[in-house]
N, C-alpha and C positions, 0 to 999 in steps of 0.2 A: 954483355956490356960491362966496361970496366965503372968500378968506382960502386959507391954502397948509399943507402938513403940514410942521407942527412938530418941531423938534429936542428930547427932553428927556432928561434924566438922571437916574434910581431905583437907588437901593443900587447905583451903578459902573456899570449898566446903560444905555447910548444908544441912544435906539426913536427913531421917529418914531409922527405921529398926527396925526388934525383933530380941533380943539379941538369944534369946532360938535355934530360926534358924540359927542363928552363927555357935552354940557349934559344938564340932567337926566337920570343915569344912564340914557339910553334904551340904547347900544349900545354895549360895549366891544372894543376895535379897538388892535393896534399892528401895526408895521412893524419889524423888529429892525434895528438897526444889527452891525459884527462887535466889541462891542465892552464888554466886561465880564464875558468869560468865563473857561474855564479849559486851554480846547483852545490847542497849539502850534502856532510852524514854521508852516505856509502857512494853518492851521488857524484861527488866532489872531485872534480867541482866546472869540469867542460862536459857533461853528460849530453848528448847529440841524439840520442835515440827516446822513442815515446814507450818504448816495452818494457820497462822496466820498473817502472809506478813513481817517477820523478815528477817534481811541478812543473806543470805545461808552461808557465812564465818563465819558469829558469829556461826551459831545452829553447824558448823559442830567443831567449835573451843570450844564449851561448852559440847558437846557428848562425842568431848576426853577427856577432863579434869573427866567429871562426870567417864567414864566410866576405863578410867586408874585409877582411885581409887581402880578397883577389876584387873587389870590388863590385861582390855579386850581395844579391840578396835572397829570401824565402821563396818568390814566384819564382826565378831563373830554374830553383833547383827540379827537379824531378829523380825518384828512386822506387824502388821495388818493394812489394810487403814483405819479401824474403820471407818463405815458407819452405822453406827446403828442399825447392823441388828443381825445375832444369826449363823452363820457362825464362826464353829468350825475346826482350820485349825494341823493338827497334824505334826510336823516339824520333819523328818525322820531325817535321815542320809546324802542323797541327797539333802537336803538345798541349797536354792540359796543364794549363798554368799553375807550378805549384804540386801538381799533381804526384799521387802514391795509387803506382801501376799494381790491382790485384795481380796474388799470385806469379809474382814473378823475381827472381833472383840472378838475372843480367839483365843488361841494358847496352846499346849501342847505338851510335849515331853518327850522321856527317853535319850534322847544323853547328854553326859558331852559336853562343849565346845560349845556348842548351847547359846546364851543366847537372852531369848526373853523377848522384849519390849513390852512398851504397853503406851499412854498417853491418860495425863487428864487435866481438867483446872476447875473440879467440880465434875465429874463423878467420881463415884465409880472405882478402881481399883483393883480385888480379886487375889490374890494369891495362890495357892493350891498345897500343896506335900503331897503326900502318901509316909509316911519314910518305909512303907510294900516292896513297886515295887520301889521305890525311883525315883519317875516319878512327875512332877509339871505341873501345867498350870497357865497360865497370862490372867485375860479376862479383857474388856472393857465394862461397862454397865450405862449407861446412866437412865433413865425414861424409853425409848424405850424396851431398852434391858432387865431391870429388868421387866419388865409386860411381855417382852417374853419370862423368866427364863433362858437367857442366860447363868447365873451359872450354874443352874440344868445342861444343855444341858454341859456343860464344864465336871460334874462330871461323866454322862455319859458315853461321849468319854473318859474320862479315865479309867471308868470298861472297855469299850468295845475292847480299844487298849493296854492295860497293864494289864486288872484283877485286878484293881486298887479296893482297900474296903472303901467303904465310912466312914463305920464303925471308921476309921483309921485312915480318914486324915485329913488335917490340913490346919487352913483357915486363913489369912490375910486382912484384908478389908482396904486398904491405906485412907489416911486423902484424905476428899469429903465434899461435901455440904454438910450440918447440916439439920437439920429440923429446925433450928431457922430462916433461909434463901431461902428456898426453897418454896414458894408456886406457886400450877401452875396454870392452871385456867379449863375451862369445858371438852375441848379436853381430855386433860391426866386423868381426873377423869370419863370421859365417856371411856374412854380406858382402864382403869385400871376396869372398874364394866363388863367389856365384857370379862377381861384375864381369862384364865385358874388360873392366880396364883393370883385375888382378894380377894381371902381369907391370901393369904402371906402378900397382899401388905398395907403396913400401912396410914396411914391418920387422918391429925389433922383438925379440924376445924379452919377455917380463918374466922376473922372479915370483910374481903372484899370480895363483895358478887358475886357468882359465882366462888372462889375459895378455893383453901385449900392447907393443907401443907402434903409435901410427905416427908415421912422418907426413902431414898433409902438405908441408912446401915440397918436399920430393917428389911425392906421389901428382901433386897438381905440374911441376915441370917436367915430369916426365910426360905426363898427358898431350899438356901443349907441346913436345917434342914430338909426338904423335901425332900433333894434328899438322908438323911442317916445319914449326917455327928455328932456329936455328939456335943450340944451347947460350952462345954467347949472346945473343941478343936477350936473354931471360936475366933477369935481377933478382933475386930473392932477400928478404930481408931477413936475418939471423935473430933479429930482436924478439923475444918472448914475452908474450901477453900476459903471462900464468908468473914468469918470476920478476919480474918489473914493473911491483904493484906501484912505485911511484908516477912512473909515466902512462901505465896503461890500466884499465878494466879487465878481469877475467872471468868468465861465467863460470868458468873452473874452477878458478880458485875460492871466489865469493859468491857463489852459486845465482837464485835468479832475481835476486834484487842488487841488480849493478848496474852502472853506466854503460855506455857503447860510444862507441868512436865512429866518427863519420871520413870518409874518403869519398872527396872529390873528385872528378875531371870532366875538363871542357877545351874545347878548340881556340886560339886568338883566331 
């Protein structure tokens, strides 16, 4: 897809988005930046996630704000505990109102009025609609989750519950750690030489010994390239979470008392 996710600004509020999924109200989609909220201190000040020891009135007074930008509210939303694992949750009809799906780190659905969540604070964030079935999924993928091709497993479930064509659809990768930032050390590179998807998974040499650097937007497009999807259809955002303390959180950089950014998407 041509063209890169955009910067913009609603009532004090800075998101990102691809214009293309705009056009004609087919899919509505943002990326939060930290920045228009009412959370302090490390918080500060759009903080959207509850893990990270923030005041429950701030995240729920930053949710509204973010989330009445597209006209939605708290119950609409539904998202995952994101545990790091490859739990594929498909949100029917029957939705629990509001609801936080145990154990689970994607989500996909064909229902309008559904809209589902998903946060990060460095982790990758994918995005996926097939405009064929006009069906999306939102996943969560960390390290963990990319060496267990959680995308793949997203694309999947969406042949298997929609007849969804991979051939077809269309991929967003929200701003994430960089590879300029990222290095891990033996664990994650002994794990990644054991994955089924070590041949997906990218890596750079580090000067510090016993590590390296992991590209998780490479590694996660090459996957979805694996699973069908067509390279030009895939988006990836170049923005870094770890060097762009102004607009974003990084568990990297500010370890585990930080905000998280929420991503949306829902069907008109």
């Amino acid at each position: 897809m041509k063209g890169q996710m955009r910067r913009i600004s609603r009532n004090d509020i800075t998101y990102f988005y691809f214009p293309g999924w705009e056009e004609k109200n087919r899919v509505g989609h943002g990326f939060s930046s930290r920045c228009g909220g009412v959370s302090a201190d490390k918080f500060a000040s759009l903080n959207l996630g509850y893990k990270g020891g923030d005041n429950p009135a701030a995240i729920l007074e930053n949710r509204r704000r973010f989330l009445n930008l597209w006209g939605k509210k708290e119950p609409d939303l539904v998202y995952g505990e994101q545990v790091h694992g490859t739990n594929i949750q498909m949100v029917g009809e029957k939705k629990v109102s509001g609801g936080v799906l145990p154990a689970t780190d994607g989500l996909i659905t064909a229902e309008r009025g559904v809209v589902l969540g998903a946060f990060s604070a460095d982790c990758i964030l994918a995005y996926l609609w097939d405009p064929y079935t006009h069906t999306i999924g939102l996943v969560h993928a960390g390290w963990r989750g990319t060496l267990e091709g959680i995308v793949f497993l997203a694309v999947t479930a969406m042949q298997n519950y929609f007849a969804a064509r991979p051939a077809g659809m269309q991929a967003l990768l929200a701003p994430s750690i960089g590879p300029c930032c990222y290095k891990v050390g033996r664990d994650v590179i002994g794990l990644a030489a054991a994955s089924s998807w070590r041949n997906e998974a990218i890596f750079y040499p580090s000067a510090r010994d016993g590590h390296a650097i992991f590209d998780l937007r490479a590694s996660n497009r090459n996957i979805l390239i694996a699973a069908g999807l067509v390279p030009g259809n895939i988006m990836v955002s170049t923005l870094c979470t770890c060097c762009h303390s102004h607009y974003f959180y990084s568990y990297r950089r500010a370890g585990r008392i930080t905000g998280s950014h929420m991503g949306i998407l829902f069907l008109y």
